[in-house]
N, C-alpha and C positions, 0 to 999 in steps of 0.2 A: 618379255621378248623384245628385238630389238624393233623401233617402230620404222613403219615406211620410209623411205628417203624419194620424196618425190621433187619436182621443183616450186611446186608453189609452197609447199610444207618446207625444204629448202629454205627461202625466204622467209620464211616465217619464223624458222627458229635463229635466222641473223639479227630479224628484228627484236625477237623473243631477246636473244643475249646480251645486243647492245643497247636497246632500248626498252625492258619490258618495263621501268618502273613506268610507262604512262598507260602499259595495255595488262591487265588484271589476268585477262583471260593467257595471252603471250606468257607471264609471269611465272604459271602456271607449267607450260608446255615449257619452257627455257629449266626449270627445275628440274623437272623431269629427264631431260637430254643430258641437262650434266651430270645429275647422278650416274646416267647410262658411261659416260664418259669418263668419268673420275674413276670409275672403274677399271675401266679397260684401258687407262692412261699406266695403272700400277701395274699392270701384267703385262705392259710392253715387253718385249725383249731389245734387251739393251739399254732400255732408258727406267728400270725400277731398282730398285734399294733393297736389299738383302736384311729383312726383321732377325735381329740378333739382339734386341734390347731389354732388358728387363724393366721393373718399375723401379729397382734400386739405382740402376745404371743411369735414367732421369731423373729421380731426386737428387745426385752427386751430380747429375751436370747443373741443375736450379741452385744447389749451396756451391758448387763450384763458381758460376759468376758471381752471387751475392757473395761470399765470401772474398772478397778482392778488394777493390773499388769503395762499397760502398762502407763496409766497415775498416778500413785502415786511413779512410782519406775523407768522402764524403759526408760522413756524420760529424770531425770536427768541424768541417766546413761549415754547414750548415750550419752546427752551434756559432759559432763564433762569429756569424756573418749573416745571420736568420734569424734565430728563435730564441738565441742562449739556452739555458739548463729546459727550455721548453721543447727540446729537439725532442725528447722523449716522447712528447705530443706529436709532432712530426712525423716518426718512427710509426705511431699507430694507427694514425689517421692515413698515411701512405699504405700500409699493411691492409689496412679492413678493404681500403680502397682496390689494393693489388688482389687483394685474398679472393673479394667477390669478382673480379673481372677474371682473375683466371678459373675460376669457376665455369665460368663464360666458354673459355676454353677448350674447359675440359667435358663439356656437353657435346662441344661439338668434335675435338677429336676422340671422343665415344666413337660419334655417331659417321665419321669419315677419318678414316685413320689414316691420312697421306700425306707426302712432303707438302711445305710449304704454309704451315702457320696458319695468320692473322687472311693471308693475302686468300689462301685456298676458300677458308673458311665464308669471308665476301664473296668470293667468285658464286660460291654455292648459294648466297641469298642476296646479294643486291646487284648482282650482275657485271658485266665486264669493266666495263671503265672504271666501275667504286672499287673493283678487284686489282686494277690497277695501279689506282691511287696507291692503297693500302700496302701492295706489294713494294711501290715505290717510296714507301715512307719506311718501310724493313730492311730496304737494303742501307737508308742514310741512317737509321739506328742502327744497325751493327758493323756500316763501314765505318760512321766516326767512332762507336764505341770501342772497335776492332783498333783503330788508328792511337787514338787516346789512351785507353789501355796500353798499348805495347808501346809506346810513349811513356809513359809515366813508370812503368816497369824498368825504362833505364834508366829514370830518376831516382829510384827509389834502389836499383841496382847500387849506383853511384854511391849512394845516403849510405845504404851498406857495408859498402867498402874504404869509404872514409872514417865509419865507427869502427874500425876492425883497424885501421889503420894502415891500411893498402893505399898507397899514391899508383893509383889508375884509374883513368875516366875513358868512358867509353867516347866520348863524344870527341869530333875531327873536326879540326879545320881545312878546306881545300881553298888558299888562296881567301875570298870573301865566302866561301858559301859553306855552311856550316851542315854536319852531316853525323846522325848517332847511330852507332852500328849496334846497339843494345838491341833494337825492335825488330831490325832485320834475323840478328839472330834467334830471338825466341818464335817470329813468324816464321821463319826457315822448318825450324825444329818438330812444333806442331802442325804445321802444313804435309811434312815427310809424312809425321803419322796418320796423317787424316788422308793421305793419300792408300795409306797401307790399310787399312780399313778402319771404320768409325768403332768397334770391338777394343781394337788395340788401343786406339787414342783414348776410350771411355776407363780402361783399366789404368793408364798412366795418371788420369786425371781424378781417379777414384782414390791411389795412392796419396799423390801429393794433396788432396784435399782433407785426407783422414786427419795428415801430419799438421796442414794448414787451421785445421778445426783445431787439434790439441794446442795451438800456439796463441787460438784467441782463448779457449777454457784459461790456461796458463795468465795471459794477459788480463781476465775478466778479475781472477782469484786472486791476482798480487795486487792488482789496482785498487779493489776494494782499499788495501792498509793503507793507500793515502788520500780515500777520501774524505773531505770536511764538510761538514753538513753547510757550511756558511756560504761555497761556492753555490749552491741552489739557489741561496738569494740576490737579488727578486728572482724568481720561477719564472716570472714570464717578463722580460726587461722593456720597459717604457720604449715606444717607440722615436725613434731619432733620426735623424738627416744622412742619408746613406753617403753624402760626400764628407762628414763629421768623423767616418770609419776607413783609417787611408789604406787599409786593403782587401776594402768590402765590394769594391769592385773595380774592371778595367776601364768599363766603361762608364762613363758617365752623364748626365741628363737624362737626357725622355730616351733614348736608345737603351740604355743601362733601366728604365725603367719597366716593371713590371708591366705588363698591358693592360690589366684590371686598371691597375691606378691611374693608369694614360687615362683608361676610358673614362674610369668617375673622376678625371680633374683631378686626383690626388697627391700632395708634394712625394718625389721619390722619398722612402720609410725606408727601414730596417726596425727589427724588434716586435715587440708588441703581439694583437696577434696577426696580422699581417704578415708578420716573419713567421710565424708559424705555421700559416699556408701557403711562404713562399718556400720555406724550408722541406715543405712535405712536395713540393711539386722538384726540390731539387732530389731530395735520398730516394724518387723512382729511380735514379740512375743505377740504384743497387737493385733495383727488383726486373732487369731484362734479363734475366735470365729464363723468366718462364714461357714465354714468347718462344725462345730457344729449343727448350723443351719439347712443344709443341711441335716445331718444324721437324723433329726426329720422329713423328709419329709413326711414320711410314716404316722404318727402323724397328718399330715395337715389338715383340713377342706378345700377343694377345692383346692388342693397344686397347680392347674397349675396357679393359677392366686395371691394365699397368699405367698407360696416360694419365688417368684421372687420381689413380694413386702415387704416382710419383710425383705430381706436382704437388697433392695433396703434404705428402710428408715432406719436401722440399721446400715448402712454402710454412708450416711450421717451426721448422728448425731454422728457418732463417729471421724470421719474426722475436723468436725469443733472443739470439744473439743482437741481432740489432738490438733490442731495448737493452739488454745487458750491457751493450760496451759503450750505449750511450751514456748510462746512470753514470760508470765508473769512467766516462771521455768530463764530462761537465761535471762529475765531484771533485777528480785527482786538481781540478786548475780551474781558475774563475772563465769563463766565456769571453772577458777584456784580454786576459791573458792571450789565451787562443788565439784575437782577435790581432794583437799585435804582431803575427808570424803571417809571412806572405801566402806560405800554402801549409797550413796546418793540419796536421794527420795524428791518431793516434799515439806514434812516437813522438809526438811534440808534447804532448802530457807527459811524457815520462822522462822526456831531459828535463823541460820542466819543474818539475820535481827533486830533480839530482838524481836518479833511477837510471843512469847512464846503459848501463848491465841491462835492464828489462828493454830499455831503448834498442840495444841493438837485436835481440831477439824478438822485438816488433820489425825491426827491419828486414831480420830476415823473413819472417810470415808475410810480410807486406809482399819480398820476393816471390814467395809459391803463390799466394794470393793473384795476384796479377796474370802470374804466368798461367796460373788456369782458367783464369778470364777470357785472356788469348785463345785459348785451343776452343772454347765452347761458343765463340763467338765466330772465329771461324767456320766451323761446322754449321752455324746458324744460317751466317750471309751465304754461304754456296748453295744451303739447300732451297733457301727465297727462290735464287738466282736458276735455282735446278726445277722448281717448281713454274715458274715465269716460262723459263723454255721451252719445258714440256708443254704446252698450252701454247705456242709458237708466239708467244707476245714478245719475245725476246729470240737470237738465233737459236735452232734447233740443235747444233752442232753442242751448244754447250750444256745440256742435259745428257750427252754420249757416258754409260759408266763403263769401269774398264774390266780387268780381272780377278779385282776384289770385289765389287760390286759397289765400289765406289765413285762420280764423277771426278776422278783425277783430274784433268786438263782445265777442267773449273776450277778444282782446288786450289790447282795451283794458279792459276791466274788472279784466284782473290785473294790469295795472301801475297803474289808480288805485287798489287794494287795498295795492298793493306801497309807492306813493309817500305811502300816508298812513300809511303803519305806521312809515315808516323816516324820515318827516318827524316828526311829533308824539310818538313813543317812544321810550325807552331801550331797546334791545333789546338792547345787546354781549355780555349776561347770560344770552341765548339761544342763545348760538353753539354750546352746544354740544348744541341740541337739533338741527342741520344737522347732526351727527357720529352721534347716534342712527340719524336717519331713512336716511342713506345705507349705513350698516353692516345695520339692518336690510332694506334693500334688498337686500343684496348675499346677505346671509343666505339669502332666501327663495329667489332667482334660484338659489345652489350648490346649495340642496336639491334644486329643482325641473331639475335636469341629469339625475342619474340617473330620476327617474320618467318623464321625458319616453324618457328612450331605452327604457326598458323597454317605453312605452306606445305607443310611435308608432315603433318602430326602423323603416318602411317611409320616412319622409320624409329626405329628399333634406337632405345637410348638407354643405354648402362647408367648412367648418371644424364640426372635433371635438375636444371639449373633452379634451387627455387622462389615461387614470390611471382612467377611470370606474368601478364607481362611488366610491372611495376617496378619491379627490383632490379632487373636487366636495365630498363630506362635510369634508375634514380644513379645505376653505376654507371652509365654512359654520361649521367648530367656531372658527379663526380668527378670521373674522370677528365672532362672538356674544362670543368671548373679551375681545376688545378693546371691547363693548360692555358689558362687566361694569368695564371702567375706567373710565369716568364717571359724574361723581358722582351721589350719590341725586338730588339736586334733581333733574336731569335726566330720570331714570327717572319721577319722580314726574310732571313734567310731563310726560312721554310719554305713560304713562299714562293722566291727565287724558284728553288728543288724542285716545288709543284710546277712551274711551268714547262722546267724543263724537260721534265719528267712528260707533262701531257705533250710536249714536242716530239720525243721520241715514241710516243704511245703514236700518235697519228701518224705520223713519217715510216713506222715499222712495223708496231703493235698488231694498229687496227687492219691492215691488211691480211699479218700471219696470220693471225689468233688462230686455232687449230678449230675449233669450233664453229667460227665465222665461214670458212673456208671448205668444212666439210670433209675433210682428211682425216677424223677420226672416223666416219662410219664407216669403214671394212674393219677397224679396228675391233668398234662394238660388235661386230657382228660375231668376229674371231675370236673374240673375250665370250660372249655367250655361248657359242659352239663347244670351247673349253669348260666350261662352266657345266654344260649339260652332258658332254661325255665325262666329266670327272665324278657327276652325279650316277650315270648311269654305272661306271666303273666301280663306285662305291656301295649300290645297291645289291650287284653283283655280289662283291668281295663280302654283305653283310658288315661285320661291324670292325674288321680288319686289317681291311685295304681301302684307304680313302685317297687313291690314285696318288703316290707319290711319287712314282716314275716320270717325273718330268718330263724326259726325252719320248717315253710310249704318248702320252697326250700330244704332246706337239707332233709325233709323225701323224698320229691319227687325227686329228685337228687339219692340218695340208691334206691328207685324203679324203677327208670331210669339204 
């Protein structure tokens, strides 16, 4: 039942949200209110999400981002600029590492199946400002990766249409200022559908992935015939002078350098193993898709049991191809090879080679590839953005859904945000600010495993994360690990993000926050009342009618 709203309990639960980690007891009662909350947030009218999702419809959005990005482009990277023919190691050590945090995940959207990811998931155990943070570290994972992606999408559009033999570039000049209309187009295109509801975009992106998967099997099974066992050696390449390799990186010195290495004094490397824990902290770029996943919980059809399974089977099938198109990226061509190409992708093995013919059908998968990276990243950042609102840490206006039961007005506003970032700037140089945000994503989620059970061990969990609380921790130290291998520059813009991030938290945030403010208790109350007439409605009807008359509850709900 819903509890007292008095004024000193009032206070209490501000302190509780903002500050319980110093009061046990606060900690306590703060958990408690937001469960009451998180509830009656999802049954608003107006501001919830229409569950249409299956557990298949989440596994094709988890291989729809991996499929893109990190297999056509970021695995030769990493070989070639990392680990050499050891990227394979990379590929699995990144996987166990990914595999057990979304774990992590999916314990918890079990056990709270609402928009909003990594960020909702903190709000529910470490409280407001760490939910903040968190939120605000999801939206620069999926605006750069949203950006980047459809960026490289009209590179790689381009790469297409010159093996095909088309004279047309997408990209303009206006006087000095340079301008690629590639990204606006395919953000235009999947923004339309995600407007029209998340159903329709999940089907289109279900298609093109089928077709995108056949194009790597395709790719895995020809490549084999030019591999040579000779490219393997050495397996793990002695490590060398990252400025020895002239397009191993942009930057260079201690900026260009790893932060590990900063810290222990170590000459900037490449190679070695080193490279192959710097390599494992770059191919996360291919596993944000499951984070994605997540934020559509609320979306689910019976989330406690399709969540856990879709990520499950989406995070298999992604694992196995990645190690496949590694074997056959670092056998078809030595890793020097590789090394010598400015941005080296998949089809660069296979010109390479002389395989001109398989080159340009890498090119076109590299096309669907992307392009369905775009649509699922989309959907990703608005729902962060739609989850922040609802919680008033952000304006209220932009969690409004419309007639499909989708935030349109969000929608679109993040994909004109997305399409002028990735149209008008060089961003490639930010890629690896998507590898921060998602690692420390995963981070916060491992932590907040163990508190939650401690905290709430009465809630109800379809899946249990296991090993607790040891194994939650060893993948949070995991994860933070591999975030100590990218380079300063990166930290440093992070950084920056976090500030400004906590400026608009304190300037906005901390005054809306819904909770802070007390605006959701007639909600909880009106969420309970429904709750108990739809019970009682269903007692009635016996095993039949479990009130699905929407409009009858709600008139009777107001007369109540």
């Amino acid at each position: 039942a819903p509890l007292p709203f008095g004024d000193v309990l009032e206070k209490i639960r501000v302190l509780a949200h903002k500050y319980y980690a110093c009061y046990p007891f606060l900690l306590q009662l703060g958990i408690l209110y937001w469960n009451h909350y998180m509830l009656a947030e999802t049954e608003e009218e107006g501001h919830s999400l229409k569950r249409n999702l299956g557990w298949w419809d989440l596994a094709v959005m988890g291989v729809a981002v991996a499929v893109g990005a990190g297999i056509f482009s970021v695995g030769a990277q990493a070989a070639a600029f990392h680990a050499g023919p050891a990227v394979i190691i990379s590929f699995i050590i990144a996987g166990i590492v990914c595999g057990a945090a979304v774990m992590c995940y999916a314990e918890f959207a079990s056990v709270m199946p609402v928009a909003g990811s990594a960020y909702t998931f903190t709000y529910a155990t470490l409280g407001e400002i760490f939910a903040w943070i968190i939120g605000w570290d999801l939206i620069l994972e999926m605006l750069m990766a949203g950006s980047v992606i459809s960026k490289f999408w009209g590179v790689y559009l381009n790469d297409f249409l010159r093996l095909m033999g088309v004279n047309f570039n997408t990209n303009i000049m206006i006087g000095s200022f340079h301008l690629d209309i590639a990204p606006i187009v395919i953000v235009a295109f999947f923004t339309t559908l995600l407007v029209l509801g998340t159903k329709i975009g999940a089907r289109v992106d279900g298609a093109m992935t089928v077709l995108k998967i056949a194009v790597v099997l395709f790719v895995v099974i020809v490549g084999f015939f030019y591999v040579k066992a000779s490219n393997y050696t050495p397996f793990i390449p002695p490590a060398e002078p990252s400025a020895d390799v002239a397009n191993a990186t942009t930057v260079h010195g201690t900026l260009g350098q790893p932060l590990f290495q900063w810290l222990t004094h170590m000459s900037p490397t490449i190679y070695g193993v080193p490279g192959i824990i710097s390599g494992a902290a770059l191919v996360f770029f291919a596993f944000i898709g499951f984070d994605v996943v997540a934020t559509a919980s609320e979306e689910t059809r019976n989330p406690r049991r399709n969540v856990p399974l879709g990520i499950g089977v989406g995070m298999a099938l992604i694992i196995v191809m990645y190690v496949l198109v590694a074997i056959v990226t670092t056998g078809m061509v030595s890793y020097k090879q590789l090394a010598s190409v400015e941005s080296p992708s998949l089809a660069t093995a296979f010109e390479l080679v002389g395989a001109d013919w398989a080159a340009k059908i890498i090119s076109f998968g590299i096309c669907l590839g992307l392009a369905t990276v775009v649509m699922v990243l989309l959907l990703g950042l608005t729902r962060v953005v739609f989850a922040m609102s609802r919680d008033g840490l952000l304006p209220r206006a932009l969690s409004t859904t419309g007639k499909h039961g989708t935030p349109a007005r969000l929608q679109i506003v993040v994909g004109v945000v997305v399409a002028v970032i990735a149209a008008c700037f060089n961003i490639d140089v930010l890629s690896d600010m998507v590898n921060i945000g998602t690692l420390s994503a995963f981070t916060l989620v491992a932590l907040a495993i163990p508190i939650m059970r401690k905290r709430r061990p009465d809630l109800k969990r379809s899946f249990r994360m296991p090993g607790n609380p040891w194994i939650p921790l060893l993948v949070a130290l995991a994860n933070f690990y591999l975030m100590l291998n990218l380079t300063v520059l990166t930290w440093v813009r992070f950084l920056i993000w976090l500030v400004v991030g906590f400026i608009i938290y304190f300037a906005y945030g901390y005054k809306h926050a819904r909770v802070g403010t007390g605006e959701l208790d007639d909600e909880v109350v009106k969420y309970e009342k429904q709750r108990q007439l739809k019970a009682q409605r269903a007692k009635q009807a016996g095993s039949v009618g479990l009130g699905n008359d929407a409009s009858v509850t709600k008139v009777e709900a107001g007369k109540d």
